[in-house]
Every structure is written in C-alpha cells, then in structure tokens.
VOROLUM-167418 format. One record per residue (C-alpha): x, y, z. Coordinates in steps of 0.05 Angstrom, whole numbers, padded with zeros to 5 digits, always signed. Last residue first. Layout:
% residues N
XYZ;...
END
This chain:
% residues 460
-00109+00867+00260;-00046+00895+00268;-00036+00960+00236;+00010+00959+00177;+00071+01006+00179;+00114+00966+00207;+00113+00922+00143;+00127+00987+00106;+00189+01001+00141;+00214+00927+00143;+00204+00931+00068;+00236+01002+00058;+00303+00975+00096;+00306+00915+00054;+00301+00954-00011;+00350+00997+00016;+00400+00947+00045;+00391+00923-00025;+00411+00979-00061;+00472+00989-00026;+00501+00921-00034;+00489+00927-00109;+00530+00993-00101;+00578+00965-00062;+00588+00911-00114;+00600+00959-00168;+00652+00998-00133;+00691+00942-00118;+00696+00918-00192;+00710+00998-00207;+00768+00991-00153;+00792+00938-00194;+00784+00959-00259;+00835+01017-00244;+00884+00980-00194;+00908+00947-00265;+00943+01005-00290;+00985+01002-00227;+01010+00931-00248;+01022+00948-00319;+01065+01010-00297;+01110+00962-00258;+01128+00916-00315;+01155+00975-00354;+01109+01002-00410;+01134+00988-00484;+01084+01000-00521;+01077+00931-00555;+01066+00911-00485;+01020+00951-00468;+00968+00935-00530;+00986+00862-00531;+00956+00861-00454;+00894+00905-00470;+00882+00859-00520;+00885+00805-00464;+00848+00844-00421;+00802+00867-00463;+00778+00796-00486;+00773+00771-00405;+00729+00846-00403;+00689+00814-00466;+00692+00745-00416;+00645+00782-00375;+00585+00791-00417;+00594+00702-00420;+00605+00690-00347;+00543+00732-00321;+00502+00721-00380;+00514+00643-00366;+00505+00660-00284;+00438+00693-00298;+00422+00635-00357;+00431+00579-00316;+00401+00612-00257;+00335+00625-00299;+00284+00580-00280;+00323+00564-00213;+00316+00641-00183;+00371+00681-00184;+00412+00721-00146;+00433+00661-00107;+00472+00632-00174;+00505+00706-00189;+00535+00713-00126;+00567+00638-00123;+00595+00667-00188;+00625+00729-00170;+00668+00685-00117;+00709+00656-00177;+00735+00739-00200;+00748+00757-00120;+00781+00695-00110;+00825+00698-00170;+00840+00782-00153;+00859+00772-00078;+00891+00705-00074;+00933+00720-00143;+00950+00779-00119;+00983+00746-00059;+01017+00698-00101;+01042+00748-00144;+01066+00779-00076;+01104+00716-00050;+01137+00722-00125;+01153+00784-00121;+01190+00778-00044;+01229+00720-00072;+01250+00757-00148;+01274+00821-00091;+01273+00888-00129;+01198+00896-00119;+01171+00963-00160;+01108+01002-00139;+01073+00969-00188;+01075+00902-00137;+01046+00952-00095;+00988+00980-00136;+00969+00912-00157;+00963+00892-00078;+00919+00950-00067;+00882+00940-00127;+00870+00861-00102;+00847+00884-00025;+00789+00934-00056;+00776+00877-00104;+00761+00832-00044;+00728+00880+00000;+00678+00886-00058;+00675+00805-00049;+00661+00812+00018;+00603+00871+00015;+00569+00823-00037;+00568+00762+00010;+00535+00801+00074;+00570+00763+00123;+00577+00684+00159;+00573+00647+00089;+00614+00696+00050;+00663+00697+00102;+00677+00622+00088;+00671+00631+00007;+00730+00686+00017;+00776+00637+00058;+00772+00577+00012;+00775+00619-00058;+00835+00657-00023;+00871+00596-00010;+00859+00570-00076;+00867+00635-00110;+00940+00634-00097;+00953+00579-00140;+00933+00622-00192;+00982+00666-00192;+01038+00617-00173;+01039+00596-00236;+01072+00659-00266;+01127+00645-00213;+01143+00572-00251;+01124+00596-00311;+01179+00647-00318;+01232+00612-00276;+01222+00559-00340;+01236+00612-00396;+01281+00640-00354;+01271+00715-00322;+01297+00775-00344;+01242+00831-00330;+01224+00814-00409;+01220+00742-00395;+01175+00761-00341;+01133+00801-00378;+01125+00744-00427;+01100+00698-00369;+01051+00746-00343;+01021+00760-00403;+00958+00704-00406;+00946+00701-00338;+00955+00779-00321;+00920+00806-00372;+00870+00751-00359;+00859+00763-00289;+00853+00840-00295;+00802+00845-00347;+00759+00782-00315;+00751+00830-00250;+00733+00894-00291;+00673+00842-00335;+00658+00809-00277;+00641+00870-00229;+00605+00902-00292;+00557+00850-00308;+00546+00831-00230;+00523+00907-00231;+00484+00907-00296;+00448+00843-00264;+00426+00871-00203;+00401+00928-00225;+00355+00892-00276;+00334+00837-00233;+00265+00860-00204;+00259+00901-00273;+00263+00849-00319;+00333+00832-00337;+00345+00765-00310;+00268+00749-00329;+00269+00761-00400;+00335+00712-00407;+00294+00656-00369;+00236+00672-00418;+00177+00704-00392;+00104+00675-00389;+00110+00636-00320;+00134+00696-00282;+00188+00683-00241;+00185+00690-00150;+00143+00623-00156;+00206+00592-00190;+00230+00595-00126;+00188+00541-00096;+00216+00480-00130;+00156+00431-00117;+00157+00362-00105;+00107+00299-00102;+00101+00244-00050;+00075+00176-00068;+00129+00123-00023;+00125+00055-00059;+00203+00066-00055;+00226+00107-00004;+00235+00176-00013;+00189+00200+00042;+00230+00154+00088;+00286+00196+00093;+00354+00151+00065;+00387+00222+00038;+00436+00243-00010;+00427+00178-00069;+00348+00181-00044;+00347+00252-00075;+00371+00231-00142;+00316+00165-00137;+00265+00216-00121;+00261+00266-00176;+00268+00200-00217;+00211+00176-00188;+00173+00244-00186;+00166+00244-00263;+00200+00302-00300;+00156+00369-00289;+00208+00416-00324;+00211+00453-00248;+00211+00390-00217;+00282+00363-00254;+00310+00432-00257;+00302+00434-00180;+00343+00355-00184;+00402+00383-00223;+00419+00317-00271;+00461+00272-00239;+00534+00259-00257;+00561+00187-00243;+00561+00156-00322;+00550+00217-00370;+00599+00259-00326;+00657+00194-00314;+00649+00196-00390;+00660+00265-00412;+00726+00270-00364;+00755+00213-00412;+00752+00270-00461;+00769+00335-00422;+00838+00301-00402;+00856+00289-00470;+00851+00352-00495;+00891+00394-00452;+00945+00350-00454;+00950+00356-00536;+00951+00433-00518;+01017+00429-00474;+01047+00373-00523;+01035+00421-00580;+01096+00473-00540;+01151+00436-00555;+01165+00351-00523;+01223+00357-00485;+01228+00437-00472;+01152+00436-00472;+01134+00385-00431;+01166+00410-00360;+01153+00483-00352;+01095+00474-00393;+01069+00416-00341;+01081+00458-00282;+01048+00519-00313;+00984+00486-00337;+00987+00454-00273;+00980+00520-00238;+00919+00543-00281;+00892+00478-00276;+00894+00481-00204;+00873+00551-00196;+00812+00530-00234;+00799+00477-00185;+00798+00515-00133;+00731+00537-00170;+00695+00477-00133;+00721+00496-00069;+00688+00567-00084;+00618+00535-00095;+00621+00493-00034;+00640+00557+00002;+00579+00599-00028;+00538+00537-00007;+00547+00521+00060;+00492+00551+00096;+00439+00542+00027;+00465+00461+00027;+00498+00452-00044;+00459+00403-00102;+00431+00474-00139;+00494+00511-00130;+00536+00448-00154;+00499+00444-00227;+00496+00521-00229;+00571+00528-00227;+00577+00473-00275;+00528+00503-00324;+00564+00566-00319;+00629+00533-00337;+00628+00487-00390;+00598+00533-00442;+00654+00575-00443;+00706+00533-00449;+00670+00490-00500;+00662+00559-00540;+00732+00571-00525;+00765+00503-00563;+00735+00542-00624;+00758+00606-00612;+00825+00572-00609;+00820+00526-00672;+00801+00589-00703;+00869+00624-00679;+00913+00570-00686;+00897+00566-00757;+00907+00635-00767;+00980+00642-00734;+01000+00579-00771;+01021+00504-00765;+00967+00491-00721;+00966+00405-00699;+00954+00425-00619;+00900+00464-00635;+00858+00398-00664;+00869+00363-00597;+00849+00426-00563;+00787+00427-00608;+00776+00362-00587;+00773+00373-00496;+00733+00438-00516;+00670+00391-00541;+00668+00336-00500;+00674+00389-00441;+00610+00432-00474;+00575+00365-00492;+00576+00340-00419;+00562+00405-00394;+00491+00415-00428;+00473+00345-00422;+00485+00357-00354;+00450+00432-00342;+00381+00408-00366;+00342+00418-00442;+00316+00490-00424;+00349+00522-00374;+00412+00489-00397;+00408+00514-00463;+00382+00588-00442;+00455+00591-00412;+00495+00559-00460;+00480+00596-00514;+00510+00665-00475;+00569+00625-00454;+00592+00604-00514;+00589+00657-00542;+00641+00687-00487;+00686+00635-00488;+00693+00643-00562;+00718+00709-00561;+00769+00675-00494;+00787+00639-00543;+00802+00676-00588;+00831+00727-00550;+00896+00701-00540;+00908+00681-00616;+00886+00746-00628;+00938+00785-00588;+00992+00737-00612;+01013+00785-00667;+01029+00842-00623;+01091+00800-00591;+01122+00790-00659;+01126+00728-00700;+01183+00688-00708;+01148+00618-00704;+01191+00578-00663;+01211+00638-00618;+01144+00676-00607;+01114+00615-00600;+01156+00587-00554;+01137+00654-00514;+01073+00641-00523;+01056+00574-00493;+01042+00586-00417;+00995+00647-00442;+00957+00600-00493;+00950+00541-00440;+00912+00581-00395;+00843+00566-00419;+00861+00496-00430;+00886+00484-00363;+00824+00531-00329;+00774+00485-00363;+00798+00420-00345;+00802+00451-00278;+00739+00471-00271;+00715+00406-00308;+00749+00360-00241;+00721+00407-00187;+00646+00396-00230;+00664+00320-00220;+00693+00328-00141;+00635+00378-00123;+00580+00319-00153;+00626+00264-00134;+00624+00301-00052;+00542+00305-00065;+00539+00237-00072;+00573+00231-00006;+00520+00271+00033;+00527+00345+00053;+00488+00346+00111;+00415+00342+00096;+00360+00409+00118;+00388+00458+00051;+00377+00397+00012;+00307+00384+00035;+00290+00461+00032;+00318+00469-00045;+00269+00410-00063;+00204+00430-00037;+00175+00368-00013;+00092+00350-00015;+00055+00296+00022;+00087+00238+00045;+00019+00189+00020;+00036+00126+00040;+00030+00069-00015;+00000+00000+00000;
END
C-alpha cells in the first residue's frame, strides 16, 4: 500500500541534509571540469613565448590568438545559458567538455597564426559553455549555509589547472615543444565526458521545475538522503518554490533583466567584466613580462603559476566569510584588497622572492574575487533562470577577459615597464569594488523600505 508523504520543496530538503557523499562526486566532477577548463584556458599564455621563438612572430601578433578563445568563451556562454534552462545543465556540460577537450586536440596540430586562432575560438566555446552550467549544477545540489564555500572549493579547481598548466609547460615543452601542452589539454576533457554521462546527476530543481516524473526526482534525492518519504512505494510529489518569484510567461533571459533583476544584473555585469580584465591580462602575459624583466623561460612559468595557486587559498577563505557576512560587501572587500596589492607590486619589488610571495598574494585577492562572483550570481537568481543569470554573467564578462588580453598586446607593444602594468590594473579593480557596493547598497535599501512598510501595517 503506498503512503501518502505529502509534498517536498526541493531546495529546503537539501538545505536540511548534511552534505551527503553523492554530493562530494557531484563537487569532485564539476572540481574536475573547472580545472579542465582553467588548463586549456591558460595554456595559450604558458605557450607564447615558444611561439614567439619557433614561429618568429612579434609580440602584437599573438593578441588574437589570445583572444580567441576567450571570443569564443564568451558565445559560448551566452547559448549555454538558455540551453541548460531548457534541455538540463548535464547534457549541457557533458557536450561543452566533450566539445573543448577536441578542439584542443585539433589546436595542438596549427602550423599557422590563423589556424591557431580558429581552432582557439573554437576550443573557447567549449570553455565557455562548461562553466556556468557547472557552477549552477553544484549551487543547486549545495546546502543554502554552506553553499557559497562549496561553490568556491569547486573553483579551486581552476587555480589548479591554471598552476598545472604551468608545471606541465615548464616540463613538456622543452622535451616535447609547445603542442604537447595543448595535446594534454585535450585528452583530459575526453575521458572527463564519461565519468559525467556515467556518475553525474541531472540538477534535481530543474528536474521539478520541467515536471519530470517524481521517481526520478526521487531516486537523485534518495542517493543524499535515506528519509522515508523517498522510499520506494512512497507517493510524494515536489515543488521547486522559487520559481514562484518568475513569471511563468517570460523567458529565463526576459526574467534576469526584468525590472526585479535589472540592477542587479548590470552590476554583476560590470564587477565580472573589470575582475575578468585583470585576471586575464595577467594570466595570459605574465609569463612574457617576465621574460622581459629577465627571467628564464622555465623561472617564468614557474612564478607565473603561482598566480593562480594563490586563488585556492583565497577561494577557501572568501567563500567562508561569505557564508557568515553580507556576500556582496566581501567580495567588494576583495577587489578593494587586489588594487591594493596591484598598486604595490607596481610600486617596484627588487627582490624575485619577495615578487613572487606577492604574485601569489595577488593572485589570492583578484582569482578569488573573479570565482566568488559566481556563487553571487547563482543566489541572485531564481532556478528558471540561474543557468542563464550565471551564463550572461560569465559570458558579458569574458568581453572584459577579451580586453584584457588585448589590453595586454596593447601595453606591451608600447613598451610600458612591468610596474606601470601593475598600477594600471588598480583601475578595474576599484571599479569591480565599486559595483558591488553599489548592489550592496541597493539592497539594504530595498530591505530597509520593506521592514518600514511592514511596520507600517496595523495589526489586526
């Protein structure tokens, strides 16, 4: 005989579990295509200056080369978004990683500036339609009180690939050239496609809110919790209750910049966009401006990597303030700390042991700043559009990723010392900061205006 359970609202029975050990694959899989994504991403800067060498090209000339993908990034992005909200976010990410994982094979065979280039912006739509749906993925399986650090452990992984783009460079490409770098990139992506098709579960909210049938609503929930509501023979339904906040007859895209949202999202917008500008100037040139200060090829990448490795300590501590203060006034705190560190290094550091402890530094402020914007951007929203909030997010942010690394060709064919591109960079970041205040601002109002109304209405 079945028992009747009643109704569950999904985000509520998460948010009441502990964080089960499905849900430790889930963080360990989307961990695992963060830092798929961050290796390929990266690998342009860590192969540039063998570039510049084998090929005999100039310093200018590898401005497109380091945009495309992040061009490509961007698009892909923006369709990935409205994709996810619509079809589901695994299918969505499965495809993306398939996807970026071959064109970095392909890159890898470029015997010319424009080949290299398409296969680039290529391997970027993957990129950029990869991400978003695997930030939305984990901030729809992650406990509410634990969520923005869940999130931020899951973009360690980014700083991982980043770094291990630079270890590996450092060590494949004086015995195997620079191709080995990208053929690496590939293959990793590709056998990470089937662990997601086999042990990744589709986002159980998106599940309800396309109506899918309650047993397979239930047999994901039962894999994080034994409650007895989820048993089988159990009839219980369940509901996804922010999707109450949407309005039925808008697209997901309509609804991110309807008028409850609008703010919001030009503010997230603008944080990412300053935020991506510095990072990828700085991941993508880094290593040449080293050579320039005098550096070794391999001393080059080996302090370029420490960058990112930096952002895994900051990504831990910021996510853990996030969760005990107001989340937007943190990350402005954030960019505030990055310019100041920027401004220092700009300042001029004789010492290569006291630079590099401060590249690491920067690279705690500004990556966890950037990675934090997207645990933002997935509790802004509500679930019928979170794939395409945090997609719009990513993919109107990678034109500041784009501007960076033009920005990057553009200083160095110049001439500017290595200092003045490190004061330079304090710009975007206070901006970043500025933004996130201002988003901060306006919702102390809002909240401020409620409470006064509500205390406004006499008690019955």
């Amino acid at each position: 005989m079945e028992k009747n359970f009643g109704t569950i609202e999904v985000q509520s029975f998460i948010d009441g579990e502990r964080f089960s050990p499905y849900q430790w694959v889930i963080l360990i899989l989307c961990f695992l295509v963060v830092a798929a994504d961050g290796f390929d991403t990266a690998a342009i800067g860590f192969i540039a200056p063998s570039l510049i060498g084998d090929w005999g090209i100039t310093r200018a000339a590898l401005g497109p080369v380091m945009s495309a993908a992040l061009v490509g990034l961007g698009i892909g992005a923006l369709v990935a978004g409205p994709a996810a909200d619509r079809i589901g976010r695994k299918a969505v990410l499965a495809l993306s990683v398939f996807f970026f994982g071959v064109w970095s094979l392909a890159s890898a065979q470029a015997s010319s500036i424009e080949t290299l280039t398409a296969w680039r912006f290529l391997t970027g739509l993957g990129l950029g339609a990869a991400m978003p749906n695997a930030v939305t993925l984990m901030s729809e399986y992650a406990p509410a009180r634990i969520r923005a650090v869940v999130v931020n452990t899951m973009f360690c992984g980014f700083s991982v690939g980043l770094s291990l783009g630079g270890l590996c460079a450092a060590w494949l490409i004086p015995h195997f050239g620079w191709p080995s770098v990208l053929v690496a990139g590939g293959l990793g992506p590709i056998v990470l496609t089937v662990l997601l098709l086999v042990l990744l579960p589709e986002s159980a909210q998106f599940m309800v809110v396309r109506k899918r049938s309650t047993q397979e609503v239930a047999r994901v929930l039962r894999r994080i919790s034994n409650d007895p509501r989820l048993a089988e023979g159990a009839h219980v339904s369940f509901i996804a209750a922010d999707t109450r906040e949407s309005s039925a007859d808008k697209s997901s895209l309509g609804i991110i910049v309807s008028r409850p949202y609008r703010f919001g999202t030009s503010m997230l917008w603008l944080a990412y966009f300053m935020g991506l500008m510095i990072f990828y100037l700085l991941t993508n040139w880094l290593p040449t401006l080293f050579r320039d200060a005098g550096f070794s090829a391999e001393r080059a990448a080996l302090t370029t990597s420490l960058f990112p490795l930096g952002g895994i300590l900051g990504n831990l501590c910021l996510g853990w303030v996030m969760g005990k203060a107001n989340p937007r006034r943190v990350n402005a705190c954030a960019y505030v700390l990055a310019a100041a560190m920027v401004l220092t290094i700009g300042r001029g550091v004789a010492d290569q042991f006291w630079l590099a402890v401060l590249i690491f530094l920067t690279g705690t402020a500004v990556t966890s700043a950037v990675t934090s914007m997207s645990a933002l951007a997935a509790s802004f929203y509500p679930t019928r559009s979170r794939a395409t909030g945090v997609a719009w997010m990513l993919g109107i942010g990678r034109m500041g990723a784009v501007a960076g690394a033009m920005a990057g060709g553009l200083l160095m064919s110049m001439g500017l010392q290595f200092g003045a591109v490190f004061t330079l960079l304090a710009i975007p970041a206070f901006i970043a900061a500025f933004a996130l205040g201002a988003l901060s601002r306006r919702d102390a109002s809002a909240e401020s205006r409620q409470l006064d109304q509500t205390a406004r209405v006499p008690a019955e």
